[in-house]
FITI-577769 format. One line per 5 residues: number of its first residue (from 1); their letters; for each residue x, y, z of N, C-alpha, C. Coordinates in pm, whole numbers, plus 50000, padded with zeros to 5 digits. Example, Ala and Ser with C-alpha at 12.3 -4.5 7.8 and 13.67 -1.06 7.14 Angstrom:
BEGIN
1	as	51319/49431/50780/51230/49550/50780/51320/49670/50780; 51285/49775/50708/51367/49894/50714/51290/50003/50787
//
This chain:
BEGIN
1	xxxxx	45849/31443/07852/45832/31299/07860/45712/31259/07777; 45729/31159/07690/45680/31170/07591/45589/31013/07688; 45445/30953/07616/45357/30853/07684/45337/30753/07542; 45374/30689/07574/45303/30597/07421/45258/30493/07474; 45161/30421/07401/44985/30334/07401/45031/30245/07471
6	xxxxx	45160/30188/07497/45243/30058/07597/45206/30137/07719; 45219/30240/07743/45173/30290/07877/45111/30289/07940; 44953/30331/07844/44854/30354/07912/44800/30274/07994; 44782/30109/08005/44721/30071/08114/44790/30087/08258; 44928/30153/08228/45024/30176/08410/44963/30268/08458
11	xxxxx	44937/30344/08337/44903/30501/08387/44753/30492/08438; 44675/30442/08408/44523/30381/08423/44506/30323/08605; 44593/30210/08577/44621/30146/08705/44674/30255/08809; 44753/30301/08783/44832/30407/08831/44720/30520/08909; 44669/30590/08845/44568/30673/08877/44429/30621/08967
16	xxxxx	44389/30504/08886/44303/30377/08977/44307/30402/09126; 44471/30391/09144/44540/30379/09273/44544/30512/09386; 44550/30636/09311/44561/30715/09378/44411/30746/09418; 44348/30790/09309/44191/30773/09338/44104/30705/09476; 44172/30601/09462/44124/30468/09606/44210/30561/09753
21	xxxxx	44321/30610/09719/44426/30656/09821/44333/30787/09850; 44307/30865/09804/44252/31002/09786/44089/30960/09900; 44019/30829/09790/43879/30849/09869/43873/30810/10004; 43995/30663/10018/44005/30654/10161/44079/30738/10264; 44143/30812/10245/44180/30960/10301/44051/31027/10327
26	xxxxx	44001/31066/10226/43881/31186/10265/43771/31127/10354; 43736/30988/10353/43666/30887/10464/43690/30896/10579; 43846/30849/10627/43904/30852/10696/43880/31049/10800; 43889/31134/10752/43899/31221/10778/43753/31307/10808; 43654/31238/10728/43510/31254/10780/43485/31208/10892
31	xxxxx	43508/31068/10915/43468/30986/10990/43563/31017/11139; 43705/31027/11144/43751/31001/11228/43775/31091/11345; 43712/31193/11323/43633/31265/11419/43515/31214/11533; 43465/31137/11452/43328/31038/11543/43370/30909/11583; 43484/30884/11587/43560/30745/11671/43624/30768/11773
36	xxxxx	43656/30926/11811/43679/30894/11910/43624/30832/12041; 43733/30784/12098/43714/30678/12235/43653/30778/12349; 43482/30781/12391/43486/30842/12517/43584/30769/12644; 43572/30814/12726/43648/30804/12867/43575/30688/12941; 43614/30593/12969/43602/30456/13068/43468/30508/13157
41	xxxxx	43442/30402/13222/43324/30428/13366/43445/30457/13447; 43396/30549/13531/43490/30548/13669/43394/30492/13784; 43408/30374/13804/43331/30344/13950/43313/30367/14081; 43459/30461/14080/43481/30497/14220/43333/30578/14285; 43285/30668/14141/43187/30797/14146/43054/30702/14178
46	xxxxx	43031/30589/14189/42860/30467/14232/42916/30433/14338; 43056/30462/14383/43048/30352/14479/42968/30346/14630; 42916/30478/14646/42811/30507/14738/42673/30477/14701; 42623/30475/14562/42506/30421/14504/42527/30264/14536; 42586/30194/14523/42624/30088/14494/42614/29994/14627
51	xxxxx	42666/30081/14757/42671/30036/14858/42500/30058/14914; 42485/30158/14860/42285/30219/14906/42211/30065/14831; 42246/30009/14726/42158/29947/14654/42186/29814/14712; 42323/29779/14780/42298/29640/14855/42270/29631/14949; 42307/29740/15032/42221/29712/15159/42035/29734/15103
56	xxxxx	41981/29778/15037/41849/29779/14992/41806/29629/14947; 41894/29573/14889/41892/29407/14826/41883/29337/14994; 41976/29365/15095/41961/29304/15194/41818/29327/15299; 41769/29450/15279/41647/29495/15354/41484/29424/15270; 41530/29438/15180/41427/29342/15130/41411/29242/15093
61	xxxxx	41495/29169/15123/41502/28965/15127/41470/28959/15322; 41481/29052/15383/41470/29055/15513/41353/29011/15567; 41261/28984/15696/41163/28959/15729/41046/29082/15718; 41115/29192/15766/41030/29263/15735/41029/29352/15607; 41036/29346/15465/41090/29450/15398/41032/29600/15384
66	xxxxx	40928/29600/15456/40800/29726/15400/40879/29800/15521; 40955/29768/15601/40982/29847/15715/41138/29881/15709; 41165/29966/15589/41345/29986/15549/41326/30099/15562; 41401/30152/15669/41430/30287/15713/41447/30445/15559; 41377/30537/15617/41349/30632/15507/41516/30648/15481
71	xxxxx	41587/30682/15586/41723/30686/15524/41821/30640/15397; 41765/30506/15365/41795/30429/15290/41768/30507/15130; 41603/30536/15132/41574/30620/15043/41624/30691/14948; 41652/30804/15095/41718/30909/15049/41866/30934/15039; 41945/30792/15058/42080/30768/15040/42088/30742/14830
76	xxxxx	41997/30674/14851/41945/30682/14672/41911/30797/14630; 41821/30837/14641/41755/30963/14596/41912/31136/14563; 41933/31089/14700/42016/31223/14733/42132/31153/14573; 42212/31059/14583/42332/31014/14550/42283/31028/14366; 42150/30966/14331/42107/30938/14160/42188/31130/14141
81	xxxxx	42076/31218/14224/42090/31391/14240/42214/31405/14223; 42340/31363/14264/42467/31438/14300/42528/31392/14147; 42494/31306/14153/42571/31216/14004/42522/31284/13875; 42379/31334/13840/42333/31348/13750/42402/31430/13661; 42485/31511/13651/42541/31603/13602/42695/31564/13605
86	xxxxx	42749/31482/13665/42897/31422/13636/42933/31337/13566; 42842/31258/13529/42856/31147/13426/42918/31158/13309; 42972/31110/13277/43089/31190/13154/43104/31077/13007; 43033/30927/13021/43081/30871/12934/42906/30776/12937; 42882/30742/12805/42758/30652/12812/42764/30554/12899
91	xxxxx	42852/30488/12937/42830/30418/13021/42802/30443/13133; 42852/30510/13220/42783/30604/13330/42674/30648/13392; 42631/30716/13235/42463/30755/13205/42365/30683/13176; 42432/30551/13140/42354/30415/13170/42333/30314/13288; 42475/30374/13355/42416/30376/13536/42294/30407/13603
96	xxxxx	42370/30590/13591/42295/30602/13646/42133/30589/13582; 42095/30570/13462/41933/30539/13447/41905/30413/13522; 42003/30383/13527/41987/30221/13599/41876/30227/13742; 42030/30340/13795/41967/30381/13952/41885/30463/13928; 41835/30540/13868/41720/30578/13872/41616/30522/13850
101	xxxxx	41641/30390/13757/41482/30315/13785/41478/30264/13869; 41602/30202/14013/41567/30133/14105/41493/30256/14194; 41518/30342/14191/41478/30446/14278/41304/30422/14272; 41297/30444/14164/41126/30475/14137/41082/30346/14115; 41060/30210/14131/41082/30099/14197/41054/30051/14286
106	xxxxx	41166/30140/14364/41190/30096/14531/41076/30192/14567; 41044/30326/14554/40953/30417/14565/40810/30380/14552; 40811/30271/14422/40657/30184/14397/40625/30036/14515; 40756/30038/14538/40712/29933/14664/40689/29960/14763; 40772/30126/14834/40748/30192/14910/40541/30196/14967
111	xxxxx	40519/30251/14863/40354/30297/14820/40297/30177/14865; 40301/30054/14814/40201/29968/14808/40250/29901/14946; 40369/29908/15056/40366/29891/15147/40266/29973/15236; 40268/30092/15221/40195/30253/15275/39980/30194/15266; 40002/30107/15181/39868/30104/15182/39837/29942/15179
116	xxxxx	39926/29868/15204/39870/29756/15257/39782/29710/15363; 39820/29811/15488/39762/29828/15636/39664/29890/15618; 39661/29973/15503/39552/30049/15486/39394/29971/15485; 39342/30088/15565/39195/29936/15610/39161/29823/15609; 39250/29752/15693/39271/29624/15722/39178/29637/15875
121	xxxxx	39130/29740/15915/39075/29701/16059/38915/29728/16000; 38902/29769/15863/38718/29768/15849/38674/29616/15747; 38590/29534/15810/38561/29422/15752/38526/29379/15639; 38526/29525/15563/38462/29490/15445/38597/29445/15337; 38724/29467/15370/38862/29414/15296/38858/29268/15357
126	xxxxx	38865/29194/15281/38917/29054/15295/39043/29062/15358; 39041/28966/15466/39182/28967/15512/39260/28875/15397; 39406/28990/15421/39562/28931/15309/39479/29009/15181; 39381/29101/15171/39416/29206/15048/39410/29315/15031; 39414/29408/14966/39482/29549/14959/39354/29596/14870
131	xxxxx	39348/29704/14949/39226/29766/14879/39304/29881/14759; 39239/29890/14639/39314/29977/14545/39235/30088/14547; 39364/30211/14608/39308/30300/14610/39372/30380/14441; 39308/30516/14423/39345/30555/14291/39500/30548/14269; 39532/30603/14426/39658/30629/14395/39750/30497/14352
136	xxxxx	39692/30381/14352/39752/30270/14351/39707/30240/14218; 39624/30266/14160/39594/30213/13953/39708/30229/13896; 39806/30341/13867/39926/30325/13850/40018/30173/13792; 40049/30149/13974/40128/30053/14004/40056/29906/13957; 39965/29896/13961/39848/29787/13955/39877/29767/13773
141	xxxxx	39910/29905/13694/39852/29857/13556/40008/29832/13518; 40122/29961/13575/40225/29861/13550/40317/29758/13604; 40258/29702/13722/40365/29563/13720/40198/29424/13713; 40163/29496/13618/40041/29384/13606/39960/29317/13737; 39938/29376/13826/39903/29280/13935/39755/29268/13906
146	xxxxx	39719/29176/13952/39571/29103/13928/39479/29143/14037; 39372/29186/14021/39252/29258/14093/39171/29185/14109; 39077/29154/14193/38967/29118/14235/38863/29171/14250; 38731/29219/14212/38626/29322/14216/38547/29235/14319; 38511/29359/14410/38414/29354/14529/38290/29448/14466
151	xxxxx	38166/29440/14599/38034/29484/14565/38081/29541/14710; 38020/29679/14772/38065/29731/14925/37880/29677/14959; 37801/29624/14995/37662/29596/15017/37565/29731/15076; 37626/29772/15158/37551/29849/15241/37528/29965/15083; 37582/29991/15041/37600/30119/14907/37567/30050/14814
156	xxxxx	37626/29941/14750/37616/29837/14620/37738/29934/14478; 37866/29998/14590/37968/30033/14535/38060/29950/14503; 38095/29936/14377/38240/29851/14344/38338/29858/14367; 38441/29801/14424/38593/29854/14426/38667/29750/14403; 38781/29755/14355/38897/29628/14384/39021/29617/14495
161	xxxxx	39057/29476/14466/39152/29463/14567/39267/29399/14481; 39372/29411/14549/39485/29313/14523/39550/29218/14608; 39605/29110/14639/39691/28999/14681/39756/29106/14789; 39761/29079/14903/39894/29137/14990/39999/29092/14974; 40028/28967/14878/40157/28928/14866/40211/28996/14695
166	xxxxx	40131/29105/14661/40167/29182/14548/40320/29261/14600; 40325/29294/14700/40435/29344/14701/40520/29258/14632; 40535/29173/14695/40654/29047/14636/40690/29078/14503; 40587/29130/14356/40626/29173/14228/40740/29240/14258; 40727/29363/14339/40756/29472/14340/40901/29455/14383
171	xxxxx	40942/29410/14457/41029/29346/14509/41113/29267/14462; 41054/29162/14385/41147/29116/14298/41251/29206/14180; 41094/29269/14148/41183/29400/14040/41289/29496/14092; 41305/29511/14234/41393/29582/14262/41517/29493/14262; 41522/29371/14323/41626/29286/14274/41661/29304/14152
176	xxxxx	41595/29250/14036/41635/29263/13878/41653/29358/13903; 41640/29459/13951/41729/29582/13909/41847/29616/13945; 41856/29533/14056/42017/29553/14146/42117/29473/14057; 42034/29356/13993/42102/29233/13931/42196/29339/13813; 42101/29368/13726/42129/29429/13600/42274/29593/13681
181	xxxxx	42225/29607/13828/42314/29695/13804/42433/29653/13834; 42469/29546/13890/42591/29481/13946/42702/29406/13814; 42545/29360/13704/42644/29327/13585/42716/29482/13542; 42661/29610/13475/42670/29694/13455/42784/29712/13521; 42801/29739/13658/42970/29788/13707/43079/29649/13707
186	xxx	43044/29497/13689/43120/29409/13638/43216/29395/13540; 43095/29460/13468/43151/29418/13291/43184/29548/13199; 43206/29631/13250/43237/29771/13184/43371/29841/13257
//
């Protein structure tokens, strides 16, 4: 088969064509290894987290919230544990980080309940504030709560205090956290 110069731009075009066919093939075949679809959330696997985290939403809108049974806790604690290793799809594993920050959270409100009472019967704490102990700088630097510096007289030692209604930060954040986790099993 013989080609003469009338040809050449078919043959041009022609080849053009396969070229484009060829590179989007070899694309296709790089790439389409890394598209695959992981596997859905299965919710059934929170639905014990899920139930731990509203009744926790209900214990702390409650009258007393500093007083939510350790059980509760460790219905979180134990459940983040059982899950950690079954999670099978990002979304999941974005659960559970979820519940794991309410955990440690709920754990920081825990604390600053634990030491609210804390020397409230020696006069030198202002009544309605919280004396900061070390173990409490932590919590103090991250949910920003605002300090007050005392002089102790008898010594002329410094210490600070915080708001007894600091919990309330703390508290709220565990909400936003329930919030964010309720969209999370909504919308996925």
């Amino acid at each position: 088969m013989e080609v003469s110069e009338t040809d050449f731009p078919y043959v041009r075009r022609r080849m053009k064509q396969v070229g484009i066919v060829i590179v989007l093939l070899s694309a296709i075949m790089l790439l389409g290894p890394g598209c695959e679809s992981e596997p859905g959330m299965d919710k059934a696997k929170f639905a014990e987290l899920n139930r731990a985290a509203l009744d926790l939403q209900a214990a702390i809108t409650s009258a007393t919230p500093c007083d939510i049974p350790d059980t509760l806790l460790q219905r979180l604690v134990s459940g983040t544990t059982a899950l950690k290793d079954r999670t099978t799809s990002q979304e999941e594993r974005d659960l559970l980080g979820a519940y794991t920050n309410l955990v440690t959270t709920y754990k920081d409100g825990l604390l600053l309940c634990k030491y609210r009472n804390a020397l409230t019967q020696f006069e030198f704490v202002p009544k309605g504030r919280i004396y900061v102990f070390q173990e409490l700088d932590p919590l103090v630097q991250k949910y920003e709560l605002s300090t007050q510096s005392h002089v102790y007289q008898p010594t002329g030692l410094h210490w600070r205090s915080i708001d007894g209604d600091s919990i309330q930060v703390i508290w709220k954040n565990v909400e936003f956290q329930i919030k964010i986790i309720q969209n999370m099993i909504n919308y996925n």
